[in-house]
N, C-alpha and C positions, 0 to 999 in steps of 0.2 A: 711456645705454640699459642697461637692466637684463642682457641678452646680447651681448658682442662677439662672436660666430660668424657674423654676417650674418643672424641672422633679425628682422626687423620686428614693433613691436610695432604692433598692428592697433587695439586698445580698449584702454580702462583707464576700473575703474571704481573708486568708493570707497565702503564704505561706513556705517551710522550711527556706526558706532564710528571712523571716520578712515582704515581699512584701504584703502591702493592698492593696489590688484588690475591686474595687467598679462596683458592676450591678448596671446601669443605667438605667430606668424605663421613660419618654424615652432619650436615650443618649448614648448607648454604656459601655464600660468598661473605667476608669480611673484606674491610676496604682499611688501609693505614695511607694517609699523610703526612708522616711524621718519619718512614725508615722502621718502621715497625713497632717504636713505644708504643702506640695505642691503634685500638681497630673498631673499629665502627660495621655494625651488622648490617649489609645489603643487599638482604635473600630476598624479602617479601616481591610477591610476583614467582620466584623462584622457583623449583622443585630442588629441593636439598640434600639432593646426592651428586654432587659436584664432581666428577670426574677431571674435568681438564678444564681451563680461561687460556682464552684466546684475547691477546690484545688487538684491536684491530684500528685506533687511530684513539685521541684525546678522549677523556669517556667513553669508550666506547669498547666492549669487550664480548665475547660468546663463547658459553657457556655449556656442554657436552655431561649431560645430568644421567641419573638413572629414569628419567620419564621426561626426555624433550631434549631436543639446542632451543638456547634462548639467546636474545641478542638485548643490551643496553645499547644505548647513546648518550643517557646520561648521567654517567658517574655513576650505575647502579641502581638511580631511585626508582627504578621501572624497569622491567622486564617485558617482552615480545616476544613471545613461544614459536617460532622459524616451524618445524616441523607439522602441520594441523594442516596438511590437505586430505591427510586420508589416503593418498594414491598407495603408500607404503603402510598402509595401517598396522601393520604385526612387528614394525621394527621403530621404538622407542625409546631405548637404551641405549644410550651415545657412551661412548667411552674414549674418541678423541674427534680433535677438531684442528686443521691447520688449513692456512690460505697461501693458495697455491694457482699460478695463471690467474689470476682477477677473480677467482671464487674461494668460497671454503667447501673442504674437503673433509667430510666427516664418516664415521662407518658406526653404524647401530646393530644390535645381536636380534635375534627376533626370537620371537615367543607365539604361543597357540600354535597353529598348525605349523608355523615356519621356527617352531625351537630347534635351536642347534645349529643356526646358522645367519648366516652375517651379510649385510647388505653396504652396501658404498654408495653417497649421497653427494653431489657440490650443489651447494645454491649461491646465486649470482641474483645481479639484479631481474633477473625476468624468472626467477624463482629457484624451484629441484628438480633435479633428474636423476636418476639411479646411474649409476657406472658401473659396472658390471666387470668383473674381476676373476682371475684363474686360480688365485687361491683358494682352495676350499677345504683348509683346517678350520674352519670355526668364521669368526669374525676379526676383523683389523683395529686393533688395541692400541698400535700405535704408530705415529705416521712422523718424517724429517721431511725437508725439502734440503734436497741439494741442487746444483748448477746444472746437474742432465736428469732432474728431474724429482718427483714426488716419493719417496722407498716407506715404505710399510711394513709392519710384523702381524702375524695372525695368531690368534690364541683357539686350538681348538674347544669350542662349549658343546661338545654330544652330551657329554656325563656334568651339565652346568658351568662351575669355571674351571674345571680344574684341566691341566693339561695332560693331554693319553697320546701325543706324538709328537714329533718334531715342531717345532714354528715354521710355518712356511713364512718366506721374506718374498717380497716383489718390489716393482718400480713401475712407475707413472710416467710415461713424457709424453701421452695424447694416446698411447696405448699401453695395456700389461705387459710385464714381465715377469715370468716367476724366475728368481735365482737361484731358489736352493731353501734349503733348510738351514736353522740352527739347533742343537739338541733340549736346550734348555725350554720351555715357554715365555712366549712372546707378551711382555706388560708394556715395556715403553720404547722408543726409538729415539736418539738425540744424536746430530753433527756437532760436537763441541767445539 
């Protein structure tokens, strides 16, 4: 593990160039060059509750924290806080991030008056818009893209994280769908 102090690494991503990129859980982004012998710290600018990295082209990756998305271009040494208009002001807590149709596709829990529930965000180049979804266990923890479209899992947060009912699943192809449940709580989604 890249941190012996007890924190968890959450994601890792890698990207065109070979670069392992580790989300730090709590701890920032670490960056290896090397296949993992050594890592090199690339939080500052950051918020260091690293949920998910997103690769998204050479240097260039985004970030799905406990306080923001952030986006690099280069290699890490700078970060760019994506979320800071305000329009969503109660929802900061990102917990995945995938790109999907020429945006990224991210979902944050909210808190103050909007605790216990969960909001769905893409920002593109002409910025964010909410997307608005029929799932309403909680928030969306985690997201795949497949061939007919974008599927998602929900974690209900009423009682904070913990799960008190099924995961609702859905899909994305320009509209919702909810499919169903799973019994267990929703943390991640992957097409392997």
């Amino acid at each position: 593990s890249p941190r012996s102090d007890g924190s968890l690494v959450r994601s890792l991503a890698v990207d065109p160039t070979r670069r392992v990129a580790a989300g730090v859980e709590v701890g920032g982004v670490l960056v290896s060059a090397d296949g993992g012998t050594t890592w090199v710290d690339r939080s500052e600018g950051l918020h260091d509750d690293v949920h998910e990295l997103l690769a998204v082209g050479a240097g260039a990756f985004v970030a799905a924290t406990g306080n923001g998305l952030y986006r690099t271009t280069d290699a890490r040494r700078s970060w760019l806080r994506l979320d800071t208009d305000f329009r969503d002001f109660w929802y900061n807590y990102h917990r995945t991030v995938v790109s999907h149709e020429g945006g990224l596709f991210t979902s944050a829990a909210g808190w103050g008056p909007e605790a216990g529930a969960g909001a769905v965000f893409r920002y593109d180049d002409a910025g964010a818009d909410r997307v608005e979804t029929p799932l309403d266990a909680g928030f969306i923890v985690g997201c795949a893209v497949a061939s007919d479209g974008l599927y998602a899992v929900a974690l209900d947060c009423a009682d904070g994280f913990g799960q008190s009912r099924p995961a609702e699943v859905g899909r994305y192809d320009g509209e919702w769908t909810t499919l169903g449940t799973v019994p267990a709580g929703g943390r991640c989604l992957d097409f392997g």
